[in-house]
N, C-alpha and C positions, 0 to 999 in steps of 0.2 A: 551500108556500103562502106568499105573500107578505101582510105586513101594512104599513099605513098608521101612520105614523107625524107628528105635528106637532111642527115646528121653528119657534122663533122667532129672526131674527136680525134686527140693526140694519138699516135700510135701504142705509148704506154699506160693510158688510159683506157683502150681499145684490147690490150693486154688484160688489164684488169677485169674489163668484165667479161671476155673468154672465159679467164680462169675464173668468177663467179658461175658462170651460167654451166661450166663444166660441173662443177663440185654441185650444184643443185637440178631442179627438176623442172630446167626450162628446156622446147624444142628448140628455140634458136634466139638470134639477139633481140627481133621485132620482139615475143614475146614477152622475154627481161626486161627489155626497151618501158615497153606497154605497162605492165606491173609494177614499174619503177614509176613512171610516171604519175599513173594513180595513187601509189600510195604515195607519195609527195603532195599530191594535191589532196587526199585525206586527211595527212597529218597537220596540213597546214587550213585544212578549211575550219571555218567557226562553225561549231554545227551544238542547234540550241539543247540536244540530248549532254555534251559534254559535262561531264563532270569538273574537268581539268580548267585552270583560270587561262586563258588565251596569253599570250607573254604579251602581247601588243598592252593587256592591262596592268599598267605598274600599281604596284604597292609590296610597303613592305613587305618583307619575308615573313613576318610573326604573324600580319593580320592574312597573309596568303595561308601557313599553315593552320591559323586558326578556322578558315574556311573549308578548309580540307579536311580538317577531322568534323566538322559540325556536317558537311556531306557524307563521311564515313559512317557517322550515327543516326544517316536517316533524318537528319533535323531539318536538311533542306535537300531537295531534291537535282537540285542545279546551284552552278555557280553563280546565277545568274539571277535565280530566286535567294538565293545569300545576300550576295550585293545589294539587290532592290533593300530586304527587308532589313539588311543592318546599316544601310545609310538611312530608310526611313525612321527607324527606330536609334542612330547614333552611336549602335552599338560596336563600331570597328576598334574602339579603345578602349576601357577598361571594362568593360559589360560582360565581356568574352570571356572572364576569369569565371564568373558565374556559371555560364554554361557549361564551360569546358568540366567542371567542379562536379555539374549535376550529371552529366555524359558520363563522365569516370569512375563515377558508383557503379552507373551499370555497364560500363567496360568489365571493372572489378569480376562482375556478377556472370559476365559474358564470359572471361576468358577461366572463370573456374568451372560453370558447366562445360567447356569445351574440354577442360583438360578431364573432367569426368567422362566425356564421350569417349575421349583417347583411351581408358582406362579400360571399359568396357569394349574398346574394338580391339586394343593390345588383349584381352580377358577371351574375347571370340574367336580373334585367331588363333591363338595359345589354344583355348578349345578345339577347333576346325581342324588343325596342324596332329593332332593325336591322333 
């Protein structure tokens, strides 16, 4: 069951998202309304699949991007399983150079087979394309 609900906005604000819901593929303002709300409540909910570190949790910047690449390589699967296991283990300060050292070999390793795919899909078009 859907209910009714009243919004008040500025008139130039009210401008604004006119002219959004014009340029895009909404029926009307409830719609845009709707969709705008959910995704605000998405972006902002904790949801334990995230990858991304919540900003509500501070830390530095170095030990945040260090967690993001150790997610990037599959070393943990959440930010959340990072956390637990490098405060259990100690490892938010200099431990990280280790990993980050043994990861980058096979970055190294990842990003040359990839540029060999490229090579061979530049190689089948170029074939295809004749």
């Amino acid at each position: 069951m859907e209910k009714k609900i009243s919004l008040r906005v500025s008139d130039e604000d009210l401008e604004i998202i006119d002219s959004f819901i014009s340029r895009h593929d909404f029926s009307n303002r409830s719609a845009f309304l709707r969709e705008a709300a959910m995704e605000y409540i998405n972006r902002h909910s904790v949801r334990k699949s995230d990858k991304e570190i919540p900003a509500r949790i501070s830390l530095p910047k170095r030990i945040k991007n260090n967690i993001h690449y150790l997610i990037s390589v599959e070393h943990y699967e959440s930010w959340e399983a990072a956390l637990r296991d490098l405060v259990k283990q100690g490892l938010l300060n200099e431990d990280m150079k280790e990993l980050r050292e043994k990861y980058s070999q096979m970055g190294e390793i990842s990003n040359s087979v990839e540029s060999i795919l490229e090579v061979e899909r530049q190689n089948q078009s170029e074939y295809l394309s004749r």
